[in-house]
C-alpha positions in Angstrom: 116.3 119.5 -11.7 114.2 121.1 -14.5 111.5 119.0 -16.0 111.1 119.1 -19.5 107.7 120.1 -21.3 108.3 117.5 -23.8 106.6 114.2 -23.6 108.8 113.0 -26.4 112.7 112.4 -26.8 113.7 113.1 -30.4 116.2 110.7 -32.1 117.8 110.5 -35.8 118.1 106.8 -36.8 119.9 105.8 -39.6 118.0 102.6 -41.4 118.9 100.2 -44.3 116.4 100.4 -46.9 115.3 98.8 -49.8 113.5 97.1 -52.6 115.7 98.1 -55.0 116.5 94.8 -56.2 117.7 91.3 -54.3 120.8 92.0 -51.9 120.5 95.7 -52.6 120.2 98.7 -50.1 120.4 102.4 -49.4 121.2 104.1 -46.2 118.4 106.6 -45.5 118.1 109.3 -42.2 115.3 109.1 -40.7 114.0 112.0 -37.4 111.5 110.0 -35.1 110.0 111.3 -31.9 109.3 108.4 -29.2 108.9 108.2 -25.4 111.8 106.1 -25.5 114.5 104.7 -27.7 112.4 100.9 -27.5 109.2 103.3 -28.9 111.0 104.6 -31.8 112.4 101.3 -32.9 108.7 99.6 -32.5 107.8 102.6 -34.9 110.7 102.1 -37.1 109.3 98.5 -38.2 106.1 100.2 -39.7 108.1 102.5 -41.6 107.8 102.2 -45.6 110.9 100.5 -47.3 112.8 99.4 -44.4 115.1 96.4 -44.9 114.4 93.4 -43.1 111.8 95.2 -41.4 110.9 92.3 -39.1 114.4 92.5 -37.4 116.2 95.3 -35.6 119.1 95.0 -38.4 117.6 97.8 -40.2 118.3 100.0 -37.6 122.1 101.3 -38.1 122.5 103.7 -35.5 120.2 106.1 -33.4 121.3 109.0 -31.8 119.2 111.6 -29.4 119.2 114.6 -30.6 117.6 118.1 -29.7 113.8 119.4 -30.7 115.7 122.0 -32.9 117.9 119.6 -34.7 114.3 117.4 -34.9 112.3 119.9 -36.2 115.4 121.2 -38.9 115.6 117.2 -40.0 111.4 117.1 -40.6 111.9 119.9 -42.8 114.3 118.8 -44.9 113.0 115.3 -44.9 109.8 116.7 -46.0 111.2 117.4 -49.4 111.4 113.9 -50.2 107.5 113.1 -50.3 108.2 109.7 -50.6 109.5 109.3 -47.5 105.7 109.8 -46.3 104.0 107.2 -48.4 102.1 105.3 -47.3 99.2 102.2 -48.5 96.4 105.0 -48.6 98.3 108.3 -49.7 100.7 110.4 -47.9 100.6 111.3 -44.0 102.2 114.3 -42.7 104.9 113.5 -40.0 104.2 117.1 -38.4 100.4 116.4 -38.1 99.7 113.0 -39.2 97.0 114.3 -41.5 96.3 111.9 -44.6 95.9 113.1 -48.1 95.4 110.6 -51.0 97.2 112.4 -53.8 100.4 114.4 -53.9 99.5 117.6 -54.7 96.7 118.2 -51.7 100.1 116.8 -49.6 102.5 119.2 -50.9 99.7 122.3 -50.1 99.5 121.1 -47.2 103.6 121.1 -46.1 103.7 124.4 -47.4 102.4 126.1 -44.9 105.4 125.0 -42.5 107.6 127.0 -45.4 109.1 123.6 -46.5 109.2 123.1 -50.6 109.1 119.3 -52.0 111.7 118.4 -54.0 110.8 115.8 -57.4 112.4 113.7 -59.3 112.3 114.7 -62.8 
């Protein structure tokens, strides 16, 4: 049996999300890359605007998927940038560099030949 380079399994989780008012939620897809399926839901509790982010009702569903399918899902994640806020700025999810404003951030994701998307 063939074992793979990868140190990481690559999942897409489905999370409730919120503070958009009391009761309220959204659905958003997130791609996270974990040892396991127990690391990627410890990681999904430090997430930004996760819905009851202390308990594992957040998580909807999680599926494994392929590093392909992974890396196609960063991108077009990436063109939300508020996916990637966090308390001191933004963090890349390629990297994990930091940048403290959104336009260093958005140079920054250009180089993997993703364009942000905003809200106008």
């Amino acid at each position: 049996m063939k074992q793979s380079k990868d140190k990481y399994q690559y999942f897409e989780v489905i999370l409730e999300n919120g503070h958009i008012g009391a009761g309220n939620s959204y659905e958003a897809k997130r791609y996270i890359a974990g040892k396991d399926i127990l690391s990627v839901i410890s990681k999904v509790r430090f997430l930004p605007r996760i819905k009851k982010r202390h308990t594992i009702e957040a998580v909807k569903s999680i599926r494994p998927i392929t590093k392909e399918e992974y890396v196609k899902g960063m991108a077009e994640a990436l063109k939300n940038p508020h996916l990637f806020r966090v308390w001191d700025g933004y963090r890349c999810p390629i990297c994990g560099e930091m940048f403290r404003d959104i336009v260093s951030f958005k140079q920054h994701i250009e180089r993997y030949g993703v364009t942000m998307a905003f809200a106008g």
